[in-house]
MILUMPA-149373 format. One record per residue (C-alpha): residue number from 1; residue in one letter; y, x, z. Coordinates in nm, 3 decimals. Last residue first. Layout:
! MILUMPA-149373
    k  r       yy       xx       zz
  NUM  a        Y        X        Z
...
***
This chain:
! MILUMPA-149373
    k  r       yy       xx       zz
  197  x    8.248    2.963   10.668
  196  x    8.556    3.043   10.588
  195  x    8.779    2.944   10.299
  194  x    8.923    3.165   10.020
  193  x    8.699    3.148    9.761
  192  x    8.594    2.802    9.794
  191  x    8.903    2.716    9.725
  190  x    8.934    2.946    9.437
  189  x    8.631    2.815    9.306
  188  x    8.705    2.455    9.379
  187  x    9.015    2.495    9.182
  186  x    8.868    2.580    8.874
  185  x    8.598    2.335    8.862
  184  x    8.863    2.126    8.944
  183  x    9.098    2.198    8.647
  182  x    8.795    2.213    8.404
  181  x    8.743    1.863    8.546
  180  x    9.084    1.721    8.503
  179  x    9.100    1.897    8.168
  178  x    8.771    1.730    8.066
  177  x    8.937    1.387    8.157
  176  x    9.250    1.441    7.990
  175  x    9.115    1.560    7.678
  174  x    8.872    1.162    7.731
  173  x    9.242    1.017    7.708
  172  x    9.295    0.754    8.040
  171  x    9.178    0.464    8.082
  170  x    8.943    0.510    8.406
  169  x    8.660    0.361    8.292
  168  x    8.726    0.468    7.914
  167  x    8.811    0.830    7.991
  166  x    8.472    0.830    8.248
  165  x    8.220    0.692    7.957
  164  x    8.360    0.961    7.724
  163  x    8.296    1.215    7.991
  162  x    7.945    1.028    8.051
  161  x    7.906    0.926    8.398
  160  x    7.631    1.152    8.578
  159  x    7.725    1.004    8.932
  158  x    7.729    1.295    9.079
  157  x    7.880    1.567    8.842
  156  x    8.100    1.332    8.591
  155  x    8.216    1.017    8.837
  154  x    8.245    1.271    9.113
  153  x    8.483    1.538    8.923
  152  x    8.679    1.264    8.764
  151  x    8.803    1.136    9.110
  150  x    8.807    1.442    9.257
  149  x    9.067    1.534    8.972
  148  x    9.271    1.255    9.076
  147  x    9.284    1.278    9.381
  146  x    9.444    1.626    9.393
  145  x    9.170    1.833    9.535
  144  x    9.194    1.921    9.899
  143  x    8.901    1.736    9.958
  142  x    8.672    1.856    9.781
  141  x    8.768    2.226    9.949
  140  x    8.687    2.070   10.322
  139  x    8.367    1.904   10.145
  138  x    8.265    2.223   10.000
  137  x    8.309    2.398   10.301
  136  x    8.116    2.133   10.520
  135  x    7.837    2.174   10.311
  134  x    7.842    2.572   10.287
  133  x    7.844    2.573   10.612
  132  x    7.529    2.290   10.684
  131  x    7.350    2.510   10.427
  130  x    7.416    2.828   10.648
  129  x    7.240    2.661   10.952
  128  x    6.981    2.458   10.783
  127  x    6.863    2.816   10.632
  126  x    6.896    2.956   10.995
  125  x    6.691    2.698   11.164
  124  x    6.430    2.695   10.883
  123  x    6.415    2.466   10.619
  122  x    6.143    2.190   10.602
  121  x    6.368    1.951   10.781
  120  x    6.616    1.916   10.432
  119  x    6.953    1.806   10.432
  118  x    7.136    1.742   10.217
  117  x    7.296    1.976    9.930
  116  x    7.520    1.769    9.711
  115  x    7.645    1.511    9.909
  114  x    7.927    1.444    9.726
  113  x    8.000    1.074    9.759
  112  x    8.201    1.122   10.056
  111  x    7.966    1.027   10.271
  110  x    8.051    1.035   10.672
  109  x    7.756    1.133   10.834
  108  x    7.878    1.546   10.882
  107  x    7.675    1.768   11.049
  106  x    7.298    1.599   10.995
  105  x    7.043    1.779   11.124
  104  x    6.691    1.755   11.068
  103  x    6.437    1.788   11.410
  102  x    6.139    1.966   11.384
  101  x    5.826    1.797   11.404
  100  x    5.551    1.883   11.698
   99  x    5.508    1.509   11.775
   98  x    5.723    1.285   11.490
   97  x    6.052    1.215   11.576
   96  x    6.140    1.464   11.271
   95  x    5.963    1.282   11.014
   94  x    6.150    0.908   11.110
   93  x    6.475    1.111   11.138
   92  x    6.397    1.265   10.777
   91  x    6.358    0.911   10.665
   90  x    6.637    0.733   10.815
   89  x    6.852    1.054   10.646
   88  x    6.704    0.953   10.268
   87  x    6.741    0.574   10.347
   86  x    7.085    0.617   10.427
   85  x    7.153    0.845   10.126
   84  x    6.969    0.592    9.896
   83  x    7.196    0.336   10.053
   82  x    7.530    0.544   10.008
   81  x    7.394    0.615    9.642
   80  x    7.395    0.268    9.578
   79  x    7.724    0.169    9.738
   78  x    7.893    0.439    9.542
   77  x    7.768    0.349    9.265
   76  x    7.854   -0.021    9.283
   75  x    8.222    0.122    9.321
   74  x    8.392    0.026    9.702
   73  x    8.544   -0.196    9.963
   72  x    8.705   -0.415    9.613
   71  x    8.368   -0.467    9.487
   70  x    8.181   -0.616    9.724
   69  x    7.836   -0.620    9.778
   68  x    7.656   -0.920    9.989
   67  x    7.501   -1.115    9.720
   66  x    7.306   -0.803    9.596
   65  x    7.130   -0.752    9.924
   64  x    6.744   -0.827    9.828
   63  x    6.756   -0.706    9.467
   62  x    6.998   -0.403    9.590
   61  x    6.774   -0.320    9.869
   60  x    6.490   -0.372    9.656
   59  x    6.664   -0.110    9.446
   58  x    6.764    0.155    9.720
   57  x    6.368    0.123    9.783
   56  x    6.254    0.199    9.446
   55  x    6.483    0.441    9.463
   54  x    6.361    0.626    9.819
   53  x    5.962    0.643    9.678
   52  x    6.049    0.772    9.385
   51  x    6.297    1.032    9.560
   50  x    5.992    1.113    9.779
   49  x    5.753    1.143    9.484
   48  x    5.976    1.413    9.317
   47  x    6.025    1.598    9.637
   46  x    6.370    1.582    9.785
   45  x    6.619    1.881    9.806
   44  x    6.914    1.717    9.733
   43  x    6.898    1.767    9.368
   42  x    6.603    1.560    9.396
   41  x    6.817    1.276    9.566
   40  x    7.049    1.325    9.293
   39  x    6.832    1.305    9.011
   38  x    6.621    1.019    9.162
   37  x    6.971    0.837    9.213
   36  x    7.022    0.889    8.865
   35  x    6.702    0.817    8.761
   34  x    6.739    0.472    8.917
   33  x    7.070    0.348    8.833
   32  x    7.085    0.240    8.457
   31  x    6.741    0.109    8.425
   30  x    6.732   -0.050    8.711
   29  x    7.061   -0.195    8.695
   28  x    6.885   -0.352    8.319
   27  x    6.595   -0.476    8.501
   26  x    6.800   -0.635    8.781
   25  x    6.999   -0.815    8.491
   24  x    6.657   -0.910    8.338
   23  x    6.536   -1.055    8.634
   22  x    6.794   -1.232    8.723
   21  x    6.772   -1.372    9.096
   20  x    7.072   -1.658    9.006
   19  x    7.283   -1.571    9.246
   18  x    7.296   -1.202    9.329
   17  x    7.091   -1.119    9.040
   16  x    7.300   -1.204    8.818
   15  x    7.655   -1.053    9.012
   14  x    7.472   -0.772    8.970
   13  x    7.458   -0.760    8.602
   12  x    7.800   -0.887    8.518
   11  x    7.907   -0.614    8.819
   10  x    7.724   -0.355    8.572
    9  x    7.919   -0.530    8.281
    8  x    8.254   -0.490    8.415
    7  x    8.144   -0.138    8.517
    6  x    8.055   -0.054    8.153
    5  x    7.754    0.016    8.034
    4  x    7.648    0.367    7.919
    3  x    7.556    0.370    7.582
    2  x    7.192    0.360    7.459
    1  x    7.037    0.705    7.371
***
């Protein structure tokens, strides 16, 4: 398994396409993003060919908007999976204006970058009900993490960074960056534990 590449080098790559149209740069972001934002987007509740279908999007999106990006507003991750996450909710509005369709909710549009249960229009009322609560509990209880430890949390459970890949991002001792997450884990359980629904 190649290593993970850097985020100087993913900007390297991006900053490629954005003006020269590299092909090979595009190839490589391709490489590294797409089944990760197919993983997620399954995770999510999509269908296999649906989260295809989404990616390849996200990345002609990227191709097409790469100029445009900027680093200092937020991580090329984040931007990606923000786009795929778009394209996901555009796409459940598209099914749900359909005749006869039910309509997909949406409780909370503001991404955090851990959108781990989405929504899904095939659910009944009462299963989009209780997934919209635990949703909104899990972000309330993400976000009473110290930062750092969301930080670590996000780059290892959603964005499927490497824990050694993480410690050099970040700089910090990879110990430190599995006890940030153990610490987490650990919180969010109690958080979870005590909040309402």
């Amino acid at each position: 398994m190649p290593p993970l590449p850097t985020t100087d080098e993913l900007h390297q790559w991006l900053q490629a396409v954005a003006e020269r149209g590299d092909r090979g740069a595009f190839a490589a972001l391709f490489r590294h993003f797409a089944p990760r934002l197919k993983g997620f987007l399954v995770r999510s509740g999509c269908s296999e060919a649906l989260a295809e279908e989404l990616v390849q999007e996200a990345m002609v999106q990227l191709w097409r908007r790469a100029a445009s990006f900027d680093p200092a507003r937020a991580r090329l991750s984040t931007w990606l999976y923000t786009i795929v996450r778009n394209l996901r909710i555009d796409q459940q509005r598209r099914l749900a204006a359909r005749p006869g369709a039910e309509a997909a909710t949406d409780d909370d549009a503001a991404d955090d970058g851990f959108d781990a249960l989405g929504g899904d229009a095939a659910l009944q009322p009462e299963a989009q009900l209780l997934a919209a609560q635990r949703e909104r509990k899990l972000r309330r209880a993400l976000a009473a993490l110290p930062p750092e430890q969301a930080q670590v949390l996000r780059l290892s459970f959603y964005e499927e960074h490497a824990h050694p890949a993480i410690a050099r991002d970040l700089g910090i001792p990879l110990g430190t960056v599995k006890s940030r997450i153990r610490l987490a884990v650990a919180q969010l359980r109690r958080l979870l534990d005590g909040l309402e629904p």
